[in-house]
PLY file of the C-alpha trace (Angstrom):
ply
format ascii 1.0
element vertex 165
property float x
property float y
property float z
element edge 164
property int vertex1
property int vertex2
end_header
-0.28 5.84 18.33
2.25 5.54 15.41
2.33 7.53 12.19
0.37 7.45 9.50
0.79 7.69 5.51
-1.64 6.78 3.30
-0.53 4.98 0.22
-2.65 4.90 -3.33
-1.91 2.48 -6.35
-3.01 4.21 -9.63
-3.38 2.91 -12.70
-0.38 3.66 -15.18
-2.06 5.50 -17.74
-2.56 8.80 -16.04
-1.21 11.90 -15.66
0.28 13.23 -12.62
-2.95 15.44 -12.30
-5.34 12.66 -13.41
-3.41 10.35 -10.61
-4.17 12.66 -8.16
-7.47 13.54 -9.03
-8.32 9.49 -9.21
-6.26 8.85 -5.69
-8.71 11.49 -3.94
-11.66 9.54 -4.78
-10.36 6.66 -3.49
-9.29 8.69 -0.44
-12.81 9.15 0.19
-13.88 5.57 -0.37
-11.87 5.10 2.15
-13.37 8.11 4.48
-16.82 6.82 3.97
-15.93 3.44 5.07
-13.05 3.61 8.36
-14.46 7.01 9.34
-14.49 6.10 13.20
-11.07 4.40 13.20
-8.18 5.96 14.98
-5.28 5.40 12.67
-7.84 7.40 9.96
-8.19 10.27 12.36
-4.35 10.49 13.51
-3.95 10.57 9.66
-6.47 13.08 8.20
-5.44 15.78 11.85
-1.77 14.98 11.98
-0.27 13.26 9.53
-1.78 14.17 6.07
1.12 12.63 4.02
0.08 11.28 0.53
1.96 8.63 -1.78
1.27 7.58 -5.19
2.59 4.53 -6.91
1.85 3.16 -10.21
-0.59 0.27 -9.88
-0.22 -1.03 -13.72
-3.09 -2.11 -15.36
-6.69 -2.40 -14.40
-9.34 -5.41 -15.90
-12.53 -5.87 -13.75
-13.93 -7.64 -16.08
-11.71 -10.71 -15.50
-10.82 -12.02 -19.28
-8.51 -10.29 -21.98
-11.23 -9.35 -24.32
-8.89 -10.55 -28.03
-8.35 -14.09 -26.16
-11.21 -14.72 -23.69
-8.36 -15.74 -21.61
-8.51 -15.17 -17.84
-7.16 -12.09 -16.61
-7.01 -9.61 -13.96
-5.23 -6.15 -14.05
-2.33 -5.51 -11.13
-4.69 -3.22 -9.66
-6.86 -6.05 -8.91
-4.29 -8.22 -7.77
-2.53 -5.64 -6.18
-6.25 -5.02 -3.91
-6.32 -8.93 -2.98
-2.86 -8.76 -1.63
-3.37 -6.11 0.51
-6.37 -7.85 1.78
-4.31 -10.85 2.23
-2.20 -8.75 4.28
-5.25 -7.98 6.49
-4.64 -4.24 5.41
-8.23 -2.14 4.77
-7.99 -0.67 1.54
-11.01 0.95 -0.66
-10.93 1.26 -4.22
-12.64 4.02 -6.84
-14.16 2.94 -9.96
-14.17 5.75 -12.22
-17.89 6.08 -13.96
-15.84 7.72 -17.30
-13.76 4.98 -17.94
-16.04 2.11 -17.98
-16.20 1.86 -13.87
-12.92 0.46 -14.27
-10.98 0.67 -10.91
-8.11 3.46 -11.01
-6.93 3.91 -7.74
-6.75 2.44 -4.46
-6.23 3.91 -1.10
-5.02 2.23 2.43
-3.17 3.68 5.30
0.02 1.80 6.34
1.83 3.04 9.82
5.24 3.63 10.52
6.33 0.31 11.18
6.16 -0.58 7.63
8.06 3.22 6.05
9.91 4.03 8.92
13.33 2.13 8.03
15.37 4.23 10.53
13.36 3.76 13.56
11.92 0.36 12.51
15.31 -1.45 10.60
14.97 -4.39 9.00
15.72 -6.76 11.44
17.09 -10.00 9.72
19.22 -8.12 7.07
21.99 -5.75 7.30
23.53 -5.30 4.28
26.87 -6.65 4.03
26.65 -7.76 8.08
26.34 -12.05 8.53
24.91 -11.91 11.90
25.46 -15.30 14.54
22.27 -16.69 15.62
22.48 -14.95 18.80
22.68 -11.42 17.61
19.41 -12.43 15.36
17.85 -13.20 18.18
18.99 -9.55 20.00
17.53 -7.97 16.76
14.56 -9.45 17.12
14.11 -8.83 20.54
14.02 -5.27 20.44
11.83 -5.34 17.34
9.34 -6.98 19.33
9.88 -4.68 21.86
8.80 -1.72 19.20
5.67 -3.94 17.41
7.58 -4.83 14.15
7.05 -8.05 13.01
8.09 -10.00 9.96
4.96 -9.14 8.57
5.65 -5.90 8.48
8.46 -6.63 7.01
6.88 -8.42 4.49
4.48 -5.51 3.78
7.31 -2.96 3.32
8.93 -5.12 0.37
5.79 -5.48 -1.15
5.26 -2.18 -1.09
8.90 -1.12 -2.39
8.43 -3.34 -5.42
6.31 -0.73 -6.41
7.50 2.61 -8.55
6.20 5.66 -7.53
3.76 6.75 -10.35
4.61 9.35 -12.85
3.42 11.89 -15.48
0 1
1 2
2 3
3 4
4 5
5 6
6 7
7 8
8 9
9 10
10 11
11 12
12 13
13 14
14 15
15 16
16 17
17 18
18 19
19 20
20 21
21 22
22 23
23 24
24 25
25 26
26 27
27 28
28 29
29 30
30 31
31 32
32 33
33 34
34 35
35 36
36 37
37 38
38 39
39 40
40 41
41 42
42 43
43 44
44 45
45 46
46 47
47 48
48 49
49 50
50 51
51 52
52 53
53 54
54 55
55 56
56 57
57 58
58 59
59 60
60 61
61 62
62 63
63 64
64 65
65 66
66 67
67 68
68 69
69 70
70 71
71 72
72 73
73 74
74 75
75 76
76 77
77 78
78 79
79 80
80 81
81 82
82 83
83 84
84 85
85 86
86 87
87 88
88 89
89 90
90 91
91 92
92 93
93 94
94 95
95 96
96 97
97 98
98 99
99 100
100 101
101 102
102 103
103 104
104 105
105 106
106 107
107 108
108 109
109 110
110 111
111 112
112 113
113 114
114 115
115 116
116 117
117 118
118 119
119 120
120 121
121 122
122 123
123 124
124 125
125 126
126 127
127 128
128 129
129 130
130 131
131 132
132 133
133 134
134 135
135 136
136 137
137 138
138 139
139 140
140 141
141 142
142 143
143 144
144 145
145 146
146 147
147 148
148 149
149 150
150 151
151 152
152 153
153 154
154 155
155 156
156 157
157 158
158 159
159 160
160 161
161 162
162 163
163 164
């Protein structure tokens, strides 16, 4: 089974304790609904590890209120892209601010953190590869269950800042 962390997007405006507080609901949005699953369970009697990263903005409501112009906050785009990615994810709408959503929680494995066991693949910094070594590289990722997806998933994730007071 690989290791788990479970990642949160929060909504900029909060503070550190607020983020927290608001990442914890969402952490049991997510407990309600993957209870059974095993990656849940390796994370909440193994792994426990928490991260927080600023989600941006938040706008359920999908229109900027001054310009009825269509818009949705990163947090809601943020949530479609990690269903796109086939990733579960659960988010908390917080009753004192409108319902808006404020946090989102999702467990990614190692595969996608893990850049010392699970390199990226295709690019070595500062290394041009020949086609054959590619292949070698990719080979062994297989090998391990790293994909380009995963790949994929890890930059999208590192475009992210880790959220702050």
């Amino acid at each position: 089974m690989y290791k788990q962390r479970m990642y949160h997007f929060v909504i900029y405006q909060l503070s550190g304790i607020q983020a927290g507080i608001q990442s914890e609901h969402a952490v049991v949005e997510y407990i309600k609904t993957h209870w059974k699953d095993l990656d849940l369970q390796q994370w909440m009697n193994v792994d426990k590890t928490l991260i927080i990263k600023n989600g941006g903005t938040t706008n359920s409501v999908g229109y900027a209120a001054y310009s009825a112009e269509e818009y949705t906050g990163s947090l809601q785009d943020i949530l479609h892209k990690l269903t796109d990615f086939g990733i579960k994810a659960e988010a908390f709408y917080e009753p004192d601010l409108n319902n808006a959503m404020t946090s989102i929680a999702f467990l990614v494995d190692e595969r996608i953190w893990d850049v010392e066991k699970y390199p990226d693949f295709l690019t070595i910094p500062g290394v041009l590869l020949h086609p054959m070594d590619n292949r070698i590289l990719e080979a062994e990722a297989k090998e391990k269950g790293f994909t380009r997806k995963h790949l994929e998933i890890r930059d999208y994730l590192n475009s992210f800042h880790l959220a702050k007071n």
